[in-house]
CHARMM internal coordinates of N, CA and C (Angstrom, degrees):
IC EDIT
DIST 1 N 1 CA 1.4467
DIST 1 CA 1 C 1.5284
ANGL 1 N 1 CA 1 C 112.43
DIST 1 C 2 N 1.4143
ANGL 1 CA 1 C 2 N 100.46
DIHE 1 N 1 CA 1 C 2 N -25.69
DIST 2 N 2 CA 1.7061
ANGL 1 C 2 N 2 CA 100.58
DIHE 1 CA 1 C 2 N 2 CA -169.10
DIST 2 CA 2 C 1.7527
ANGL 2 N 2 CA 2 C 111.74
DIHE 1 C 2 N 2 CA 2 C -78.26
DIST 2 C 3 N 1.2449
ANGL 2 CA 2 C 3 N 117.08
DIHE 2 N 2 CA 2 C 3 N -11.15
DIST 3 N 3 CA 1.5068
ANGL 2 C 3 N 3 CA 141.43
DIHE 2 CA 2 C 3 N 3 CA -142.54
DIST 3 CA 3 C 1.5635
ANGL 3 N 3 CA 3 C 90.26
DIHE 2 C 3 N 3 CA 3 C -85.27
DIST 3 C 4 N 1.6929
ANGL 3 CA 3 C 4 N 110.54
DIHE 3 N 3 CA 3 C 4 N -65.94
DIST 4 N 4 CA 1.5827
ANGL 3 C 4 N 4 CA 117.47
DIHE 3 CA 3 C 4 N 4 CA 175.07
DIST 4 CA 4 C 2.0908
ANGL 4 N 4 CA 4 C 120.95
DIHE 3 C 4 N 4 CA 4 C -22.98
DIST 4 C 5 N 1.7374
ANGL 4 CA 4 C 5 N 92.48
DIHE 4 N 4 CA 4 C 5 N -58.58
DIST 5 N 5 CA 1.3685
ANGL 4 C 5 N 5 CA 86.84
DIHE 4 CA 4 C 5 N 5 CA -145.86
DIST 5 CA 5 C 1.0740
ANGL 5 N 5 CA 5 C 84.32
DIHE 4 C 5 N 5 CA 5 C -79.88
DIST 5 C 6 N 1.6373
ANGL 5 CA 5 C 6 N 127.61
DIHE 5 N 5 CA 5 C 6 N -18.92
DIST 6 N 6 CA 2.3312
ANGL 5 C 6 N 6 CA 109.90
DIHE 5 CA 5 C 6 N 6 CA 164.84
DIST 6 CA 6 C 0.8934
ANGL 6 N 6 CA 6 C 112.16
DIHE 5 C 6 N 6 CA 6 C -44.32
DIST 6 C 7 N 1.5906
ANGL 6 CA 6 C 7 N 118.23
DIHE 6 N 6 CA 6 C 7 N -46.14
DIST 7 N 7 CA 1.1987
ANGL 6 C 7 N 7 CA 116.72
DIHE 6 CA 6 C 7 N 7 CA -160.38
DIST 7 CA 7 C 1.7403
ANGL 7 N 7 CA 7 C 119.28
DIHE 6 C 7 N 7 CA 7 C -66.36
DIST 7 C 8 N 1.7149
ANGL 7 CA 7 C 8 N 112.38
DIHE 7 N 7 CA 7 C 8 N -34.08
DIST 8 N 8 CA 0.9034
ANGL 7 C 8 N 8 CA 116.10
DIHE 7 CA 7 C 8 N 8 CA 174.96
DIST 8 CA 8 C 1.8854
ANGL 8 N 8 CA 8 C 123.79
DIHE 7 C 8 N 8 CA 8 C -64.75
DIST 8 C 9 N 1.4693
ANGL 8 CA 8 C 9 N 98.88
DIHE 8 N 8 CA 8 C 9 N -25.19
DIST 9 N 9 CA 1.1834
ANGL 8 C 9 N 9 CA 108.60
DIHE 8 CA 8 C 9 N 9 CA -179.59
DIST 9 CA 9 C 1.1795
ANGL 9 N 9 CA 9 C 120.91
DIHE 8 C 9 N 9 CA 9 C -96.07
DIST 9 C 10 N 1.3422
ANGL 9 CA 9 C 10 N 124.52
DIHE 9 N 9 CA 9 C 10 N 3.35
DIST 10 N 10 CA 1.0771
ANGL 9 C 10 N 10 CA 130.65
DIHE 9 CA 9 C 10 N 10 CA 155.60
DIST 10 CA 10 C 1.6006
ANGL 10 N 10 CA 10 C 127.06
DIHE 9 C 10 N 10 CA 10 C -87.62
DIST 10 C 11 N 1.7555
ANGL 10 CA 10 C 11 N 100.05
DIHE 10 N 10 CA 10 C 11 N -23.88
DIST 11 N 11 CA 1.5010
ANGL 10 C 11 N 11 CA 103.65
DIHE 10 CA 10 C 11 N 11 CA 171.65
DIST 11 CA 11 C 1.3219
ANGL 11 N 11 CA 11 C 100.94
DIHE 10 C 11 N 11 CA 11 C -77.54
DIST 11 C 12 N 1.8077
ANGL 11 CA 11 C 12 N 125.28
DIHE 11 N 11 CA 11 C 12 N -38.66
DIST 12 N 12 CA 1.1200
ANGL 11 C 12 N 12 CA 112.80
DIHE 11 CA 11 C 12 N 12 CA 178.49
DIST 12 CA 12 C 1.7440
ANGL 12 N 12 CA 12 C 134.32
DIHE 11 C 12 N 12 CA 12 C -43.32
DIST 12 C 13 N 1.3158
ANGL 12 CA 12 C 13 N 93.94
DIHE 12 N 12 CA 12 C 13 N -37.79
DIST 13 N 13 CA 1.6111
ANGL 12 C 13 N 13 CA 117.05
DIHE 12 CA 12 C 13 N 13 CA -166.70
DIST 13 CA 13 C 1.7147
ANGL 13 N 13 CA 13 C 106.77
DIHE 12 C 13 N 13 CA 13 C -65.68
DIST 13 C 14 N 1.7630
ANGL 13 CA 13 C 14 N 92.83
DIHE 13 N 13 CA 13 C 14 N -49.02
DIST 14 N 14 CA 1.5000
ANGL 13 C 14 N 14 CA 99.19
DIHE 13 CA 13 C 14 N 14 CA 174.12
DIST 14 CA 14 C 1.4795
ANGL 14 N 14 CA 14 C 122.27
DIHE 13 C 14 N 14 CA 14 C -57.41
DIST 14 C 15 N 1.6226
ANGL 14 CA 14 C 15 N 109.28
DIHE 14 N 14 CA 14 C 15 N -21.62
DIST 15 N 15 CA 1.3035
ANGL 14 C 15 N 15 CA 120.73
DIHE 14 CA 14 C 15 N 15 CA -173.54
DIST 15 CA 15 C 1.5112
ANGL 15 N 15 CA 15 C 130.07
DIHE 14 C 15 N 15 CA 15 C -80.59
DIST 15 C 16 N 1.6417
ANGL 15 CA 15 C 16 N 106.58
DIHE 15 N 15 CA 15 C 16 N -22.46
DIST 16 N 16 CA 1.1504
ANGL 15 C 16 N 16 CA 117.69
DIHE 15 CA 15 C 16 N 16 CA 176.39
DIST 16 CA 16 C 1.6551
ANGL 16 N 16 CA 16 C 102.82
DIHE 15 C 16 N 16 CA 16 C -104.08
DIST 16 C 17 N 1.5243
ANGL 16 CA 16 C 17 N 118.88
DIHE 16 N 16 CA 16 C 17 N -22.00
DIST 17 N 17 CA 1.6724
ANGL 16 C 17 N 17 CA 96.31
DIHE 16 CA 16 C 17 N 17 CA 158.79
DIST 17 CA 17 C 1.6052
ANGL 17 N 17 CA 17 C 142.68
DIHE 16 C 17 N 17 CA 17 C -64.20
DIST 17 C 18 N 1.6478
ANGL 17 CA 17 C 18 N 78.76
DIHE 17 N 17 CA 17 C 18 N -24.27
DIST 18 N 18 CA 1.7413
ANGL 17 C 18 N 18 CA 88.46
DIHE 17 CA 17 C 18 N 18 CA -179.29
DIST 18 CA 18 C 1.9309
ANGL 18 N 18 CA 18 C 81.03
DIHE 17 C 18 N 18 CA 18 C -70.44
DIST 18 C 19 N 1.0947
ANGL 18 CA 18 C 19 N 133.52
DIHE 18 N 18 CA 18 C 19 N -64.98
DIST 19 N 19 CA 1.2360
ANGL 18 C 19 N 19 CA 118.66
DIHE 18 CA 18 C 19 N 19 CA -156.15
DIST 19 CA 19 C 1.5066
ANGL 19 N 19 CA 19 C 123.04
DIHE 18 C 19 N 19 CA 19 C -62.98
DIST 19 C 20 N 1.3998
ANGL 19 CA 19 C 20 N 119.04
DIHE 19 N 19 CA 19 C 20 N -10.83
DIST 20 N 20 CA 1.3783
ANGL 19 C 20 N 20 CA 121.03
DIHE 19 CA 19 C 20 N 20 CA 150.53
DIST 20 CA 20 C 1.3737
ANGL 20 N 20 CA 20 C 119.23
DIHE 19 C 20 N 20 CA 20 C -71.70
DIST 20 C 21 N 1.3896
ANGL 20 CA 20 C 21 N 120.66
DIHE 20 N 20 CA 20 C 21 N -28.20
DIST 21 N 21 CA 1.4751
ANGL 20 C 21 N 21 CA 122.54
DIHE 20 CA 20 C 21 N 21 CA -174.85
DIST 21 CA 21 C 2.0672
ANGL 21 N 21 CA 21 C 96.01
DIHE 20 C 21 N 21 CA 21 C -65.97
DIST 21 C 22 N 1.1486
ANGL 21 CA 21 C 22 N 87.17
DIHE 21 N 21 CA 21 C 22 N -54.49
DIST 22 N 22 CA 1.8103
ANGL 21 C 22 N 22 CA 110.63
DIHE 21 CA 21 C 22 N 22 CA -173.94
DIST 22 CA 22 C 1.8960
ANGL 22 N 22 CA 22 C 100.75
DIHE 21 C 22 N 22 CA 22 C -44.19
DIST 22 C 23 N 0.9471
ANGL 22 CA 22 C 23 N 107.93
DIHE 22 N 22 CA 22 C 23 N -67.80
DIST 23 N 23 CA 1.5051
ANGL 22 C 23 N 23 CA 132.82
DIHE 22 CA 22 C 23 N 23 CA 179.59
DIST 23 CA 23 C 1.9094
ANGL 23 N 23 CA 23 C 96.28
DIHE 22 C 23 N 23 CA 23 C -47.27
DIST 23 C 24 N 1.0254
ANGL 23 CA 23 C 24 N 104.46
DIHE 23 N 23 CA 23 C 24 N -54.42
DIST 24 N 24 CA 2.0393
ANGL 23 C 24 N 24 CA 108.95
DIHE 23 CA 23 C 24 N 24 CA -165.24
DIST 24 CA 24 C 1.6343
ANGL 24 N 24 CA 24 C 83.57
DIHE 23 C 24 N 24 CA 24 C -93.23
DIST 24 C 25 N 1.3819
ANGL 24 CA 24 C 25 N 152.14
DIHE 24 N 24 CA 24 C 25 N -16.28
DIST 25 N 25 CA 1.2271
ANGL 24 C 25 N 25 CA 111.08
DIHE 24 CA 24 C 25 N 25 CA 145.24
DIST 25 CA 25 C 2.0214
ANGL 25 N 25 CA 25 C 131.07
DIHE 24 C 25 N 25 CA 25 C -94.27
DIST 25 C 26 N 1.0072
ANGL 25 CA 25 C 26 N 97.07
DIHE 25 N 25 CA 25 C 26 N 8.38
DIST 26 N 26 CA 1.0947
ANGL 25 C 26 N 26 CA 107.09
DIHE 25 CA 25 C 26 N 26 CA 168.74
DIST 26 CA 26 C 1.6807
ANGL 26 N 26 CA 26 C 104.80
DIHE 25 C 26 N 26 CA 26 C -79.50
DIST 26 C 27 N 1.1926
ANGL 26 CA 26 C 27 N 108.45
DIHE 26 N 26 CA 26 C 27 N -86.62
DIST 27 N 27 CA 1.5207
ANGL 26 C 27 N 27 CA 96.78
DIHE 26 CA 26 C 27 N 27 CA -169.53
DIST 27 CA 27 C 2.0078
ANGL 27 N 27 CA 27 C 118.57
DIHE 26 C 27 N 27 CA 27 C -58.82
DIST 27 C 28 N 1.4041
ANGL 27 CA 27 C 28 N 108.72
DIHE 27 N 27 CA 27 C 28 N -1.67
DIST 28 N 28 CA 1.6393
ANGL 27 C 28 N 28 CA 104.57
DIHE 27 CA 27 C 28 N 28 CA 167.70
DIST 28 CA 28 C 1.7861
ANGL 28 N 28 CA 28 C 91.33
DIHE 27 C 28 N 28 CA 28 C -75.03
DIST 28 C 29 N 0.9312
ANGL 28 CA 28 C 29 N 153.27
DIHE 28 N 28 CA 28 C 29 N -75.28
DIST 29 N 29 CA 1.2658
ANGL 28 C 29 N 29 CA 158.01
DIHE 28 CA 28 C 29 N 29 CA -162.61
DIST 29 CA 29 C 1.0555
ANGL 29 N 29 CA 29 C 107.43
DIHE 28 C 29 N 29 CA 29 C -37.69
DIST 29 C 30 N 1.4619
ANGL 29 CA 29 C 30 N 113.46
DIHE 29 N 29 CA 29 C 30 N -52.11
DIST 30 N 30 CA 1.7771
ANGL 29 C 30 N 30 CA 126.93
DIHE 29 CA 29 C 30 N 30 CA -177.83
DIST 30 CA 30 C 1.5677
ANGL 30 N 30 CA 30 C 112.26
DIHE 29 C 30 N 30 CA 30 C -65.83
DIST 30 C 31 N 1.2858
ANGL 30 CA 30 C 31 N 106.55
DIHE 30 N 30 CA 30 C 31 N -23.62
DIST 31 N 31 CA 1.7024
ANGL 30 C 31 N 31 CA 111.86
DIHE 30 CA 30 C 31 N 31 CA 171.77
DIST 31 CA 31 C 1.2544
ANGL 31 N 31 CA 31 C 105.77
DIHE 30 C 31 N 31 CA 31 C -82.75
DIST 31 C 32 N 1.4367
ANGL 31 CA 31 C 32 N 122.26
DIHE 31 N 31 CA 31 C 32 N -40.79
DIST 32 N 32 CA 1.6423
ANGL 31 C 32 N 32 CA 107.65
DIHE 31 CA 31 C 32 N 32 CA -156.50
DIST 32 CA 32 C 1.8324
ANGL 32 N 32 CA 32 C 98.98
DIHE 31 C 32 N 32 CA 32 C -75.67
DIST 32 C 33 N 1.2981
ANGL 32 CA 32 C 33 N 88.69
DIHE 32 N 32 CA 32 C 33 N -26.83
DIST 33 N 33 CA 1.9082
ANGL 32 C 33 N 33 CA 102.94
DIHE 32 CA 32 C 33 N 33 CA -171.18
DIST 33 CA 33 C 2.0179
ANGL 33 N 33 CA 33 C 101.34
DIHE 32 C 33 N 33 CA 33 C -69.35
DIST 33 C 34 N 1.3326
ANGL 33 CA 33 C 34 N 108.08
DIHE 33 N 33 CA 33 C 34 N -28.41
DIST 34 N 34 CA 1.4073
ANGL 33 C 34 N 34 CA 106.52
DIHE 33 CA 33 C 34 N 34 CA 171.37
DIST 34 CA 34 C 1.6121
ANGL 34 N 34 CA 34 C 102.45
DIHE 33 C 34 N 34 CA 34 C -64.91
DIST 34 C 35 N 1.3253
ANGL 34 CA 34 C 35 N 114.72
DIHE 34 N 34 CA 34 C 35 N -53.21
DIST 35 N 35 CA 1.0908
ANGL 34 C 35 N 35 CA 89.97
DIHE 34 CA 34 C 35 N 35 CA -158.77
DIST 35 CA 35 C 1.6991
ANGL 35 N 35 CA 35 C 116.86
DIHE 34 C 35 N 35 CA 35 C -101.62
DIST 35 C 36 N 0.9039
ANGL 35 CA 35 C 36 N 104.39
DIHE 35 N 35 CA 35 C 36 N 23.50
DIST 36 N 36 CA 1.6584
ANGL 35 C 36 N 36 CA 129.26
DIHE 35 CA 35 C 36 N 36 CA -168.65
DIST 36 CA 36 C 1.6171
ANGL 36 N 36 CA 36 C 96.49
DIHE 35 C 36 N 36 CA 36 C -94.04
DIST 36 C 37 N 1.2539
ANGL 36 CA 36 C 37 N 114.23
DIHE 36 N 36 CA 36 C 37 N -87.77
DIST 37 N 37 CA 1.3584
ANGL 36 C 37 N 37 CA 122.05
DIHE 36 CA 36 C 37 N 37 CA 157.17
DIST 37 CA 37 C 1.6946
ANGL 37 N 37 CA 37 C 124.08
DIHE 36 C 37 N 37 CA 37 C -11.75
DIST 37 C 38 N 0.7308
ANGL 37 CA 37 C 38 N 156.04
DIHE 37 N 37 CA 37 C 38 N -56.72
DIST 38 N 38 CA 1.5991
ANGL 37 C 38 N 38 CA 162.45
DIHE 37 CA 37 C 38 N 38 CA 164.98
DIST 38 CA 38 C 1.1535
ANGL 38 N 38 CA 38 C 95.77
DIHE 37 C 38 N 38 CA 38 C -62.20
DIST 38 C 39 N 1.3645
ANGL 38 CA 38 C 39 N 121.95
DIHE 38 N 38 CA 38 C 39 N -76.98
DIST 39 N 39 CA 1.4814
ANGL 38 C 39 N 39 CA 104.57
DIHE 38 CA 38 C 39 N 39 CA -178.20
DIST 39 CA 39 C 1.5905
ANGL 39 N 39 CA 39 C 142.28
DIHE 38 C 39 N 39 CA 39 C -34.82
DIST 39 C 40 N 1.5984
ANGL 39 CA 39 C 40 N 91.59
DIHE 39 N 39 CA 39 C 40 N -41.22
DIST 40 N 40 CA 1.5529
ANGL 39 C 40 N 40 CA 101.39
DIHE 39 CA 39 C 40 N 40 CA 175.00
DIST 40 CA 40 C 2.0373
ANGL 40 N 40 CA 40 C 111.85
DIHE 39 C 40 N 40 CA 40 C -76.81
DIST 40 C 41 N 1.5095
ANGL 40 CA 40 C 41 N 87.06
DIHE 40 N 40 CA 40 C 41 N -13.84
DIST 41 N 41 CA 1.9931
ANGL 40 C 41 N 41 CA 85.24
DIHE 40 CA 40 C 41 N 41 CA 176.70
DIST 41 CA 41 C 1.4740
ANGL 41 N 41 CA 41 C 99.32
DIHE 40 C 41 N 41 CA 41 C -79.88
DIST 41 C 42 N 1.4429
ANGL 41 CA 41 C 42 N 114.80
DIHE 41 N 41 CA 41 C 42 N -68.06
DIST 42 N 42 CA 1.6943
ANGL 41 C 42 N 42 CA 121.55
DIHE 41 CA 41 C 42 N 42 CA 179.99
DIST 42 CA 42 C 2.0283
ANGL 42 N 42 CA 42 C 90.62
DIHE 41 C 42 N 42 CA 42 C -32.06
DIST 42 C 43 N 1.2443
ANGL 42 CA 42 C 43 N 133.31
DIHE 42 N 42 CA 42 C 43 N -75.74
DIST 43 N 43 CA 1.3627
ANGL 42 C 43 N 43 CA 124.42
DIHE 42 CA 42 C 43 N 43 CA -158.18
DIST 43 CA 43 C 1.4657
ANGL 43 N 43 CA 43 C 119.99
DIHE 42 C 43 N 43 CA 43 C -57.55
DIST 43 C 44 N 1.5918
ANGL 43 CA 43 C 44 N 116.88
DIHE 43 N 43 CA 43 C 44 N -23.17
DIST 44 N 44 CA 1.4198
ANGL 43 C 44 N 44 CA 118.36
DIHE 43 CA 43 C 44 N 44 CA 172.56
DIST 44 CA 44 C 1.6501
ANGL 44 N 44 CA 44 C 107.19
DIHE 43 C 44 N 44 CA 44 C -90.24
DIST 44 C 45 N 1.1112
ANGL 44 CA 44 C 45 N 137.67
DIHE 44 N 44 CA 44 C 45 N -22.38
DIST 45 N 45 CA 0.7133
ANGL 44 C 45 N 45 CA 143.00
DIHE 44 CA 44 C 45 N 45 CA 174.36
DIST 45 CA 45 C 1.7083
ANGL 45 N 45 CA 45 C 139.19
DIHE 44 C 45 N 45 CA 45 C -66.24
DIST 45 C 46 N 1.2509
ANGL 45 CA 45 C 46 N 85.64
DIHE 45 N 45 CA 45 C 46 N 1.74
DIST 46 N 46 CA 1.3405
ANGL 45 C 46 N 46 CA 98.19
DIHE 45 CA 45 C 46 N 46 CA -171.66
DIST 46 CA 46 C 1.9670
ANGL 46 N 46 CA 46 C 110.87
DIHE 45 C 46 N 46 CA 46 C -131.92
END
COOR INIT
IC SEED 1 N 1 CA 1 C
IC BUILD
């Protein structure tokens, strides 16, 4: 009986790392794209 709710908490655990992994590559992308973006306007732009 005790086996289940590990089990659940172990899928749980896996579930919110993938969503930190998900989350920390989302906003690394969203930074490089902040600052990626401007740069490439300021460089055509001139």
């Amino acid at each position: 009986m005790q086996e289940s709710p590990k089990k659940s908490k172990t899928s749980a655990g896996k579930l919110i790392k993938r969503f930190g992994f998900l989350g920390f590559m989302f906003f690394l992308v969203k930074g490089l794209l902040w600052l990626i973006i401007p740069a490439v306007i300021a460089y055509f732009s001139c």
